[in-house]
N, C-alpha and C positions, 0 to 999 in steps of 0.2 A: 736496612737493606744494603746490603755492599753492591753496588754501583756497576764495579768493574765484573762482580761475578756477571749480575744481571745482564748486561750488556753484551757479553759474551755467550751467556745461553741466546737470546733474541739471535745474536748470528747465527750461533749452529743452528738454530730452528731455520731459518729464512737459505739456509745455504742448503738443506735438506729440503725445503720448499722448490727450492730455485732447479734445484738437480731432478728430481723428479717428477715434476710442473715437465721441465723439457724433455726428458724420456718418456712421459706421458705423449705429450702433443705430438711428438715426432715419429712415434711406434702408430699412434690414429692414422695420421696425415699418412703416411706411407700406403696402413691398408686398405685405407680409402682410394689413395692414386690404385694400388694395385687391384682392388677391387671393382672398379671403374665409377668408383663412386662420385670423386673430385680428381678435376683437372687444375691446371695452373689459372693464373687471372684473376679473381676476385680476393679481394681479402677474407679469412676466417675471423667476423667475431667473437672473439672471447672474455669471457666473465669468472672473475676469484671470487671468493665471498670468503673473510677473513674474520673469524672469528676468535675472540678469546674467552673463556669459561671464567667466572669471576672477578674479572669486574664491566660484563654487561658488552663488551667491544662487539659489531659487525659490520664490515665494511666492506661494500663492494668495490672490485677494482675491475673497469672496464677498458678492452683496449681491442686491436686488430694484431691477424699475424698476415703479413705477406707472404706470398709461398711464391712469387716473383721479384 
């Protein structure tokens, strides 16, 4: 296994996680304000569920977003 390749796909996976993860949440979050669905004040629970396909990985990542 070359290392360095490895390494370097794992980012560009997680950077295309990361990038779309936040155009995800922040396109909801909007049409929910605009919608009158959610106001500001409370935190949004949110949950990853990270999977990998061969060799067996799923992990949850649990966290909060403040929208104040």
């Amino acid at each position: 296994m070359n290392e360095d390749a490895f390494n370097m796909s794992i980012r560009k996976f997680l950077k295309k996680v990361g990038v779309t993860s936040q155009r995800e949440i922040e396109n909801a979050v909007h049409q929910a304000v605009a919608a009158g669905k959610l106001s500001g004040g409370r935190p949004l629970k949110a949950k990853v569920v990270l999977t990998v396909d061969g060799v067996g990985l799923s992990v949850p990542i649990e966290g909060e977003i403040e929208l104040e």
